[in-house]
C-alpha positions as CSV (number, residue, x, y, z in Angstrom):
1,X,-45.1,-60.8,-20.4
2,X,-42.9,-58.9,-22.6
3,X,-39.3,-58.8,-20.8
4,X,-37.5,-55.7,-21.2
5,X,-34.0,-55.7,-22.2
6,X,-30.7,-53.9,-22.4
7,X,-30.2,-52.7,-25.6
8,X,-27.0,-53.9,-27.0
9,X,-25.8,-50.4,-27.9
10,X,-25.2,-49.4,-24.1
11,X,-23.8,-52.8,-23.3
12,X,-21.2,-52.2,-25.5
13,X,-21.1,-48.6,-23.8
14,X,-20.7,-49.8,-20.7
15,X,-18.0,-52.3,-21.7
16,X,-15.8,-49.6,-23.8
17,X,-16.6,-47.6,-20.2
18,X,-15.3,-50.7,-18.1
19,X,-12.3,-51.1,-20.0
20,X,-10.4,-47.6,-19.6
21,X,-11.5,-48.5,-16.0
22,X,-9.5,-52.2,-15.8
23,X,-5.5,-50.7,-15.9
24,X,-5.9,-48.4,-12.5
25,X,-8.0,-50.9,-10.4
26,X,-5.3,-54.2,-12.0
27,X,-2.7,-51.3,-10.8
28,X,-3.1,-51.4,-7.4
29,X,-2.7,-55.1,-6.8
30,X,0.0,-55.1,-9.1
31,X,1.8,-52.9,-7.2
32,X,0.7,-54.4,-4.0
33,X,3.1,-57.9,-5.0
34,X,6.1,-55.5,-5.8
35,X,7.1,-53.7,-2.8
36,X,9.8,-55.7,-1.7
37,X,11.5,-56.0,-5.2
38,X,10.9,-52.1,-5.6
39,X,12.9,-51.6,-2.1
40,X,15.5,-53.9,-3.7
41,X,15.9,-52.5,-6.9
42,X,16.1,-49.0,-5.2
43,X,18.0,-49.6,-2.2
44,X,15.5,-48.1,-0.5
45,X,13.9,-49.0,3.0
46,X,11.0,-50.7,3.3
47,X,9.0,-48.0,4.8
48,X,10.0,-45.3,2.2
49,X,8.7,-47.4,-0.4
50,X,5.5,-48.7,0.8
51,X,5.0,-44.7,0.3
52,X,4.5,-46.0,-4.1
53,X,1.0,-47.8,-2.4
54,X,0.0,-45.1,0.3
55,X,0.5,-42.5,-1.7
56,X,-1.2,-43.6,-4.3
57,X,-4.3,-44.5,-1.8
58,X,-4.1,-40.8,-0.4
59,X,-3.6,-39.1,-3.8
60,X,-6.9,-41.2,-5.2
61,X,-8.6,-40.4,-1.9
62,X,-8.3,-36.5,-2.3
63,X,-9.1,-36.6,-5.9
64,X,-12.8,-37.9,-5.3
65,X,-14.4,-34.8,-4.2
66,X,-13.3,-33.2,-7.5
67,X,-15.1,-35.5,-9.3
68,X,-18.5,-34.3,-8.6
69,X,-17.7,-30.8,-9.4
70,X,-16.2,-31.5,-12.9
71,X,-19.1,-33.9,-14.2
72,X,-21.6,-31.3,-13.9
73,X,-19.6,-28.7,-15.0
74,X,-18.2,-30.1,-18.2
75,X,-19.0,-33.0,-20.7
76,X,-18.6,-36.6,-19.1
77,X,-16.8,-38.3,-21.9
78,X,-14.2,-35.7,-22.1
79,X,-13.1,-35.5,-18.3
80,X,-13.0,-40.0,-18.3
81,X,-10.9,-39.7,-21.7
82,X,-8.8,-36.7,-20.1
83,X,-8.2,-38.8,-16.7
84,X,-7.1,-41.9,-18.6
85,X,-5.0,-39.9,-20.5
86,X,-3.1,-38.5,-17.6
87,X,-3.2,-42.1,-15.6
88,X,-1.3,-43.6,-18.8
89,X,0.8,-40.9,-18.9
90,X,1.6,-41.6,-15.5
91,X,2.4,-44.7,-16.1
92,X,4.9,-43.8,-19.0
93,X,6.8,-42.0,-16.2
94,X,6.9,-44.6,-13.4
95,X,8.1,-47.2,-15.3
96,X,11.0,-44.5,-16.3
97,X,11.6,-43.7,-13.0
98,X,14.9,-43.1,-12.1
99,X,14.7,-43.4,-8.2
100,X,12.1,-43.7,-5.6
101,X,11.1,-40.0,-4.5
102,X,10.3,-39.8,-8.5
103,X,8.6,-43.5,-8.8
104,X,6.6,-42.1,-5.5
105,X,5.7,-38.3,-7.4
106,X,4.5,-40.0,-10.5
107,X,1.9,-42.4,-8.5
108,X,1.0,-39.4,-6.7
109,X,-0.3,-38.3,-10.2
110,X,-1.7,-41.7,-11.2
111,X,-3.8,-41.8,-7.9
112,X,-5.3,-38.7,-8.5
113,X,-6.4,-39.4,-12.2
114,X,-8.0,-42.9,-11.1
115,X,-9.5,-40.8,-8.4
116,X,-11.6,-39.0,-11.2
117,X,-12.0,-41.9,-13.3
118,X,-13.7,-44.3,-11.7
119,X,-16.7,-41.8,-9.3
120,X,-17.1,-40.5,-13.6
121,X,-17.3,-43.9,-14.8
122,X,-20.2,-44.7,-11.9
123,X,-21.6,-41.1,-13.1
124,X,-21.9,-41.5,-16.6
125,X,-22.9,-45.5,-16.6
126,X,-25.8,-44.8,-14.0
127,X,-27.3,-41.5,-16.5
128,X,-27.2,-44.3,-19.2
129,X,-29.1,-46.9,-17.4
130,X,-31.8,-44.8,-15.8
131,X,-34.0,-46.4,-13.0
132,X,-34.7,-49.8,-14.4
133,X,-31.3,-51.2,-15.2
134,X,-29.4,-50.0,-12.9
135,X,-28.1,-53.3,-11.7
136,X,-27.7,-54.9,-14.7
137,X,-25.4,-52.0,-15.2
138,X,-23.5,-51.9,-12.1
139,X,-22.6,-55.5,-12.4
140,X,-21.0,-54.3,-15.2
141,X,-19.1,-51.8,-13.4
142,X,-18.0,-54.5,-11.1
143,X,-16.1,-56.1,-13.6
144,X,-12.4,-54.3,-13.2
145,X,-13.6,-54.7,-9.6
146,X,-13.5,-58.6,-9.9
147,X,-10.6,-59.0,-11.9
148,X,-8.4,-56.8,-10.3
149,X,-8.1,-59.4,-7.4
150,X,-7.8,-62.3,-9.2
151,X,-5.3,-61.0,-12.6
152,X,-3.4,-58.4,-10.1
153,X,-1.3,-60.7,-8.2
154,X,-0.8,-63.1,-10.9
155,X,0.2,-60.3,-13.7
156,X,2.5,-58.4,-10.9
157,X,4.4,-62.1,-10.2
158,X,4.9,-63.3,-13.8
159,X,6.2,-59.4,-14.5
160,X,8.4,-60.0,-11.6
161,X,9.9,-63.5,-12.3
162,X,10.2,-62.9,-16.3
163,X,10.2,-59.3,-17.4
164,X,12.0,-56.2,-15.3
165,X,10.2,-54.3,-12.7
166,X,9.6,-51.0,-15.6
167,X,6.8,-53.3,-16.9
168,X,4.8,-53.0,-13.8
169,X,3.6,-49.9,-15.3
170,X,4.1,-49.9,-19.3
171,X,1.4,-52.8,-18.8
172,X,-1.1,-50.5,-18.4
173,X,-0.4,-48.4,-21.7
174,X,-1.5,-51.1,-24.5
175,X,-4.7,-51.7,-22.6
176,X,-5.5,-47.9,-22.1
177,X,-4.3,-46.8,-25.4
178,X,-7.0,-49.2,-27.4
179,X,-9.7,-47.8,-24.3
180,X,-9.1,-44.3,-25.2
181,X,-9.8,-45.1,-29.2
182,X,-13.0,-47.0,-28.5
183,X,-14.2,-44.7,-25.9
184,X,-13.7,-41.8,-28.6
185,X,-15.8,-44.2,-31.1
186,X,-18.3,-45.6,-28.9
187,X,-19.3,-43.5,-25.9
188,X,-21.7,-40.6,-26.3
189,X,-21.5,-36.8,-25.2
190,X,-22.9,-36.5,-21.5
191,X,-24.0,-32.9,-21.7
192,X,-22.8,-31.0,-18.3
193,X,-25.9,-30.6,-15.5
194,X,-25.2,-27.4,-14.6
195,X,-22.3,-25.2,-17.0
196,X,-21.9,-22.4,-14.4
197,X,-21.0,-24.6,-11.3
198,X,-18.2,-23.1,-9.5
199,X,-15.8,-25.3,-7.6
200,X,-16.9,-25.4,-3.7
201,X,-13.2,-24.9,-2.6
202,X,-14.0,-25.1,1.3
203,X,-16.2,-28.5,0.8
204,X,-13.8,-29.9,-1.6
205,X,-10.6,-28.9,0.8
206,X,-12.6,-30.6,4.1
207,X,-14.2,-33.7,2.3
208,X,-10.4,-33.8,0.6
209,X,-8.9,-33.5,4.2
210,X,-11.6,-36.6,5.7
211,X,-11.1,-38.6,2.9
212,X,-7.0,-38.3,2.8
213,X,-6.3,-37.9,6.4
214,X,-8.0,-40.7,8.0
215,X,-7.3,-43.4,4.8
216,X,-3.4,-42.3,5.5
217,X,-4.6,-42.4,9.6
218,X,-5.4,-46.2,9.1
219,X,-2.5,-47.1,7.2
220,X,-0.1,-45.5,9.8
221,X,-2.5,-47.4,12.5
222,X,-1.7,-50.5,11.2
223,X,2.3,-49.9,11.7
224,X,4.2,-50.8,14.5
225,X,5.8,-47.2,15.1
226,X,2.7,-45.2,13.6
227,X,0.2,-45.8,16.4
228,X,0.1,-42.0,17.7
229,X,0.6,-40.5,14.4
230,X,-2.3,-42.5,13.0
231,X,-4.9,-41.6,15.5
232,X,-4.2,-37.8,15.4
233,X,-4.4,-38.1,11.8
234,X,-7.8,-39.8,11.7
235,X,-8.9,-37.7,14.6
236,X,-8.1,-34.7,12.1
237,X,-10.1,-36.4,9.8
238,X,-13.2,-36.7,12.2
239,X,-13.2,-32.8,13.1
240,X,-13.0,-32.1,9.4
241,X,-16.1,-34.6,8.7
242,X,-17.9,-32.4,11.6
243,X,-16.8,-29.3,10.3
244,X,-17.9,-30.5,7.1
245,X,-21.5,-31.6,8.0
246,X,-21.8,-28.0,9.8
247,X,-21.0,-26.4,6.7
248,X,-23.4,-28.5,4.3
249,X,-26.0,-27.5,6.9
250,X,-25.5,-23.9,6.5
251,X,-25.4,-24.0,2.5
252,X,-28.1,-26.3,1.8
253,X,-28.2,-27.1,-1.5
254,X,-25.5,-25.4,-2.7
255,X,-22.8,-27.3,-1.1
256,X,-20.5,-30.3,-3.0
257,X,-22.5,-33.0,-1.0
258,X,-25.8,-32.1,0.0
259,X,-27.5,-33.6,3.4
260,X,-30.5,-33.7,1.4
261,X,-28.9,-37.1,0.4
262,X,-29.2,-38.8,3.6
263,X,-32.8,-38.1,3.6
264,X,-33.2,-41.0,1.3
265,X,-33.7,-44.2,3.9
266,X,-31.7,-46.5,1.0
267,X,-29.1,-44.0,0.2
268,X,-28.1,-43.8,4.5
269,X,-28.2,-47.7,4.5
270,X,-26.1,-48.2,1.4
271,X,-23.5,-45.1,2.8
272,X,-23.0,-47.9,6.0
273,X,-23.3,-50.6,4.0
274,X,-20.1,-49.9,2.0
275,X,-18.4,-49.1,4.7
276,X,-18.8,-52.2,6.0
277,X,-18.0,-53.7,2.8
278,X,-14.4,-53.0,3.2
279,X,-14.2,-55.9,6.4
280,X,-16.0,-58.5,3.5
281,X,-14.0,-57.8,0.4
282,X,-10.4,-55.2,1.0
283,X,-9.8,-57.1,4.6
284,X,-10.2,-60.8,3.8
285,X,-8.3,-59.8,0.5
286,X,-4.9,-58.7,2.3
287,X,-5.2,-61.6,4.7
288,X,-5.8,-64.3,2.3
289,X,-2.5,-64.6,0.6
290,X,-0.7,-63.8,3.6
291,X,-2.6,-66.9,5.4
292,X,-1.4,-69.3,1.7
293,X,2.1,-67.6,2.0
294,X,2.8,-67.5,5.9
295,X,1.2,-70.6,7.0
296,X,0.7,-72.5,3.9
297,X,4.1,-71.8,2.3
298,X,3.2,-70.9,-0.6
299,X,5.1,-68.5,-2.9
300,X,3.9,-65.3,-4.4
301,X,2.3,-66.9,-7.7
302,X,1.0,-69.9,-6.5
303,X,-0.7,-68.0,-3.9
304,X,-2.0,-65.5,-6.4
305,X,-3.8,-68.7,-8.2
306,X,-5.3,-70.4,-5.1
307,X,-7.5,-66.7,-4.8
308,X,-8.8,-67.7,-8.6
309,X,-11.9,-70.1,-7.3
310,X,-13.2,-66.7,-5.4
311,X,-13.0,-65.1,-8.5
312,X,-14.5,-67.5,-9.9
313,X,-17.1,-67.5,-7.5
314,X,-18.0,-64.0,-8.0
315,X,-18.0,-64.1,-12.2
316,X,-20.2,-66.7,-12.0
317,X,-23.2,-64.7,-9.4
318,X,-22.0,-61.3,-11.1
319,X,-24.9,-61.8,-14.0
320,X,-27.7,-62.8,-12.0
321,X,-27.2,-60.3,-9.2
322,X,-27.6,-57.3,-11.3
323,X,-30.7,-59.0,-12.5
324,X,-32.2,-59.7,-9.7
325,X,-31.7,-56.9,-8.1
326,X,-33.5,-54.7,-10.7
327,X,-36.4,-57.3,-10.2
328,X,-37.1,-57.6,-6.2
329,X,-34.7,-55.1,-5.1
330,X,-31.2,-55.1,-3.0
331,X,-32.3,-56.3,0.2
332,X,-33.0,-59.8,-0.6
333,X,-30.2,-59.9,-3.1
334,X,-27.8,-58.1,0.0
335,X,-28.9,-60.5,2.7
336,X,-28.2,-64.4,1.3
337,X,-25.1,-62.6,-0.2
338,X,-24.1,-61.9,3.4
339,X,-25.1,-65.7,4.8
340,X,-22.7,-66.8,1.6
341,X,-19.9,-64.8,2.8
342,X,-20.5,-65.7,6.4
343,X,-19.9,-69.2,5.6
344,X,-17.2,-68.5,3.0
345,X,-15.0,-67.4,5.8
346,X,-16.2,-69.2,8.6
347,X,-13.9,-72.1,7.8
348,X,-11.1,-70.4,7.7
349,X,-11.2,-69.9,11.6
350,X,-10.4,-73.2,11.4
351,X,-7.9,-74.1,8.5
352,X,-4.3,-74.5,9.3
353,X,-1.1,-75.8,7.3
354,X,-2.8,-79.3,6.9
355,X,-6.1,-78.2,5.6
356,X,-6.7,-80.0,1.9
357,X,-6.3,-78.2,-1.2
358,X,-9.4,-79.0,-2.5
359,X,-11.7,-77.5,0.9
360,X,-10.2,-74.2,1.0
361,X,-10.8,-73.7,-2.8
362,X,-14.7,-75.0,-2.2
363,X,-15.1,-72.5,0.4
364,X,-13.3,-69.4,-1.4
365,X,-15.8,-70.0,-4.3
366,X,-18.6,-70.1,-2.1
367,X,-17.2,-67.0,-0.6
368,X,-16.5,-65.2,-4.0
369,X,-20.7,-65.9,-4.7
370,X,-21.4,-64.3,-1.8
371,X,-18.7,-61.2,-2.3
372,X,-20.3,-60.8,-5.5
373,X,-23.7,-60.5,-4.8
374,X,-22.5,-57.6,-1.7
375,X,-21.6,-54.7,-3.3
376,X,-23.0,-54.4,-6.6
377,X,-26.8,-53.9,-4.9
378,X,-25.4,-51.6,-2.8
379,X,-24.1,-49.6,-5.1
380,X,-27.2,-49.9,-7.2
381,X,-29.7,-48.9,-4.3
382,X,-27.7,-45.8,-3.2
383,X,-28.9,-44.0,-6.7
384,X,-32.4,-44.9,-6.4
385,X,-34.9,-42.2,-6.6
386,X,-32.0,-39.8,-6.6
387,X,-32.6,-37.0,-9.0
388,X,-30.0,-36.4,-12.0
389,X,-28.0,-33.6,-10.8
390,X,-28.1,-35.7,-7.5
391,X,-26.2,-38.5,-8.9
392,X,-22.3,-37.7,-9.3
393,X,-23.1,-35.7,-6.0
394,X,-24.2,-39.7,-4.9
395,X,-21.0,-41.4,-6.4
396,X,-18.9,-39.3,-4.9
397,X,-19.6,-39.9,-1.2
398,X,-19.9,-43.9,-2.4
399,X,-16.2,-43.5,-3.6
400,X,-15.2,-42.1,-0.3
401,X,-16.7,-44.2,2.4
402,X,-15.5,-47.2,-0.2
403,X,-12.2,-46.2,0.2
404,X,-12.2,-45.2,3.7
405,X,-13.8,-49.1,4.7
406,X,-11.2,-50.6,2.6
407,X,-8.5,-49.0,4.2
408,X,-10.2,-49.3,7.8
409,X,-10.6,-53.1,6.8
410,X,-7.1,-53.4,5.6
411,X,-5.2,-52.0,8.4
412,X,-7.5,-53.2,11.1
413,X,-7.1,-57.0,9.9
414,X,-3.3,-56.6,9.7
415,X,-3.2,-55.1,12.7
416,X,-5.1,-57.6,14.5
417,X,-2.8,-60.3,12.5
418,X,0.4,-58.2,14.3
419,X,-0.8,-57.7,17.5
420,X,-1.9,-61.6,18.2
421,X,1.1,-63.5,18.3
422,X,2.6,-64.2,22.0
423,X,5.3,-61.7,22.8
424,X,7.8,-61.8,19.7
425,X,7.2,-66.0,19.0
426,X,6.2,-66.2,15.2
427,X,6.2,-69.9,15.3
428,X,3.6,-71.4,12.9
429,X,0.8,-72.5,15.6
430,X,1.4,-68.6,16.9
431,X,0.9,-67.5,13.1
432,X,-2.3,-69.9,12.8
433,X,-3.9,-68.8,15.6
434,X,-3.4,-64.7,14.7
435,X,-5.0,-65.7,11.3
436,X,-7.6,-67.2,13.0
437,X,-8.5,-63.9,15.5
438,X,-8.3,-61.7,12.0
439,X,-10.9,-63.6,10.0
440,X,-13.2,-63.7,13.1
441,X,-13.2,-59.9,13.5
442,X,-13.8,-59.7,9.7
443,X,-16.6,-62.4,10.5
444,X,-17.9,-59.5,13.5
445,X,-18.5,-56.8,10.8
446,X,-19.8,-59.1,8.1
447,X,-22.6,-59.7,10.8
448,X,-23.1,-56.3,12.0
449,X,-24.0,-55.6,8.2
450,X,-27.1,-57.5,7.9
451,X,-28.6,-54.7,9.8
452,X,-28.3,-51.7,7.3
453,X,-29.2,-54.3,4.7
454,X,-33.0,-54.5,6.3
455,X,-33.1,-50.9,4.8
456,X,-32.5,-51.7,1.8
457,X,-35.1,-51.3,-1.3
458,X,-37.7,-55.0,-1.1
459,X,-39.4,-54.4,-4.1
460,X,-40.5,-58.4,-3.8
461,X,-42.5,-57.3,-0.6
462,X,-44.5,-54.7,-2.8
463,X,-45.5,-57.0,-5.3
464,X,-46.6,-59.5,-3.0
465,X,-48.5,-57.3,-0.5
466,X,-50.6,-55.8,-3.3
467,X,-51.7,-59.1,-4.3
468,X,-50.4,-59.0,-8.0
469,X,-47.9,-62.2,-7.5
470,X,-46.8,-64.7,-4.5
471,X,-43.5,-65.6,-4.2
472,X,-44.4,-69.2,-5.9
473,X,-45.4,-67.6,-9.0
474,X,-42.6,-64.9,-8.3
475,X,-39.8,-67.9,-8.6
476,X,-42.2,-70.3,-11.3
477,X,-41.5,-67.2,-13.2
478,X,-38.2,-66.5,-13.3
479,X,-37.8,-70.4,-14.0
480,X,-40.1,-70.4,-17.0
481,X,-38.8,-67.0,-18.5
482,X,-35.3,-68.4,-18.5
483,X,-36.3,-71.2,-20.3
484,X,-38.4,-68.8,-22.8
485,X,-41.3,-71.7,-22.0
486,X,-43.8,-68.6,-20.6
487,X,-46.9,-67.3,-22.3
488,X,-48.5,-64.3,-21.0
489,X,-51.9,-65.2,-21.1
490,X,-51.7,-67.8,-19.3
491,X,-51.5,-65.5,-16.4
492,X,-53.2,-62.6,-15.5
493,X,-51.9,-61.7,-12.4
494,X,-48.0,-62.3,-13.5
495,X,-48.6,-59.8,-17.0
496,X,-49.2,-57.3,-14.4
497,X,-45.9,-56.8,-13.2
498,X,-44.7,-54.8,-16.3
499,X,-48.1,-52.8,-16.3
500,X,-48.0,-51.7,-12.5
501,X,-44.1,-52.2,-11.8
502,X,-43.2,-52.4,-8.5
């Protein structure tokens, strides 16, 4: 059997592609680390500046639905270059900042362009793999998603300890500066789907509304004084998502995000599934450095290092998981991902200041296997069988329920962490203990998602029903191919596969 490869040509696509993504998704958790020495160096409160992340968050959360609407109007390679362009610029003016209503206008900006960037990236890297590679692909996608954890914290502390707070943001300028000349070089014209697409300006304004109100909802949620602002904000958000479904109804196929797309069984399961994904990557995320820095004692850098073995963890799964998920399909790539992250957090109910070193780095690598094998498939079965004009319409609802479940999982964590020590005593066995209810509601919803993951494409079932392989030969297979030891007439059941593909 003849295995068909990625060429290397769209590889290197995908990696020139993957780079201009890497500075706005390291950004974030840069940022993240900073917020107390920002306050500092501005004499500003504490709640004012946490207003550099937020709006950020809000400004990338309104940008989304804009997305869709540009990639089929104009050429994909020039609205990525024109977004990365404005995000560096951006970051030329925050690091020049000259107080914090400014630093907080010029994020505004560089959340917007990295809300275009990355639904275009997802765009213009699915058109290029077409339906058989799809994975492959998307674990390539996943990359800035990877590192962004892992380098983020570590960059923002060394940045912090040895260089002045300005360099938070000019970090970002030598990285997208060489991304803008390869992309230029190396990625190809993606001729616009449809030139005389007009802007839907009511679907764009509600979806813009769902998306901003109830991300900045959650975040107010999670406060100790935001509780009723919160939940009128995300109840806003809720009436403009039924407003907004009414609407789509009415205009068919001429609205921003067709229902049509809920009619595919994967494409529903995936929209819940990344929902969920929020409570298994964004949630654990936030709590796991608070857990090494509030009970272990840890400080900022250190704590930043002890999340590398998760990284780690998920590097090492990334190349197999886009693999095997073009082979037998999501669901049974989705599912032991979800048992690996169950048991990567499971321990951590019971880890406390005493816990070795050695366990909790174990565990987080087993937990950053199963992280890595979660989203990727997802993201990958939510485009199959779409139709082309169908998929930026696809990554942009993807980009908005993924940032809506981070932020849901975010805030809904911390709050849990605030609301679970006894009356005002933050002693350490009262700060265990509300680290332990947090990661056992993030366990909850990490089990709640094995059910849309039934739905998910089994393309392993249809090969096996129709008689053309068994799951022995299935797995002899992938043994012997790896070790290029497989002849194809030896077999006439297995050369099948690539005649009759699942």
């Amino acid at each position: 059997m003849s295995e068909e490869k990625i060429s290397k040509d769209i590889i290197i696509i995908a990696l020139v592609a993957v780079l201009g993504a890497l500075p706005p998704m390291l950004d974030a958790t840069i940022i993240n680390i900073a917020i107390n020495d920002l306050a500092k160096t501005f004499s500003a409160t504490l709640a004012t500046t946490q207003w550099v992340v937020t709006g950020y968050t809000l400004a990338l959360g309104i940008a989304v639905p804009f997305s869709g609407w540009l990639i089929q109007k104009f050429d994909g390679k020039k609205i990525f270059m024109s977004a990365l362009g404005v995000f560096l610029l951006s970051s030329l003016l925050s690091g020049l900042s000259w107080n914090i209503p400014s630093l907080i206008a010029f994020r505004l900006l560089q959340g917007f362009a990295s809300g275009l960037m990355i639904p275009t990236l997802t765009t213009l890297l699915v058109q290029l793999a077409g339906g058989d590679h799809i994975g492959r692909l998307m674990s390539i996608v996943g990359i800035p998603i990877v590192l962004g954890p892992i380098l983020g914290p570590v960059i923002g502390g060394l940045i912090l300890q040895y260089l002045n707070w300005n360099w938070l943001f000019f970090v970002n300028l030598p990285v997208g500066a060489i991304a803008l000349c390869l992309i230029q070089w190396k990625l190809p014209a993606f001729e616009a789907s449809n030139k005389y697409a007009k802007l839907d300006w009511l679907g764009v304004l509600l979806l813009a509304v769902v998306s901003g109100f109830c991300i900045y909802g959650i975040i107010e949620v999670g406060r100790a004084d935001g509780l009723m602002t919160g939940i009128l904000a995300i109840i806003t958000g809720v009436l403009a998502a039924v407003a907004y479904i009414n609407y789509a109804w009415r205009m068919r196929g001429q609205a921003l995000i067709p229902l049509a797309l809920f009619q595919s069984r994967n494409f529903s399961a995936a929209f819940v599934s990344l929902f969920l994904a929020g409570f298994a990557t964004n949630g654990p995320m936030l709590l796991l450095p608070m857990f090494f820095q509030n009970v272990r004692s840890l400080d900022v850098i250190t704590s930043a290092l002890w999340l590398i073995p998760q990284g780690v963890g998920m590097l090492v799964a990334r190349p197999l998981i886009g693999q095997m998920t073009d082979k037998i399909g999501a669901r049974w790539v989705v599912l032991p991902s979800i048992v690996l992250t169950i048991l990567g957090t499971l321990p951590f109910i019971f880890f406390d200041n005493g816990t070795e070193a050695w366990m909790i780095w174990t565990v987080l690598a087993v937990r950053g296997m199963g992280v890595g094998g979660f989203t990727i498939p997802v993201m990958s079965d939510s485009y199959v069988g779409l139709q082309k004009p169908q998929v930026p319409q696809a990554s942009v609802v993807t980009r908005i329920v993924q940032n809506i479940g981070a932020a849901f999982g975010s805030a809904l964590l911390a709050t849990v962490v605030a609301n679970s020590f006894t009356g005002n005593a933050h002693s350490l066995s009262n700060t265990i203990v509300a680290y332990h209810m947090s990661f056992i509601v993030s366990l909850i919803f990490m089990v709640i998602s094995i059910l849309p993951a039934l739905f998910l494409t089994n393309k392993l079932r249809r090969s096996v029903s129709e008689g053309r392989i068994n799951l022995y030969q299935y797995y002899q297979y992938l043994s012997r191919r790896n070790k290029r030891q497989f002849h194809p007439e030896k077999s006439d059941k297995l050369a099948t596969i690539r005649r009759k593909p699942a």
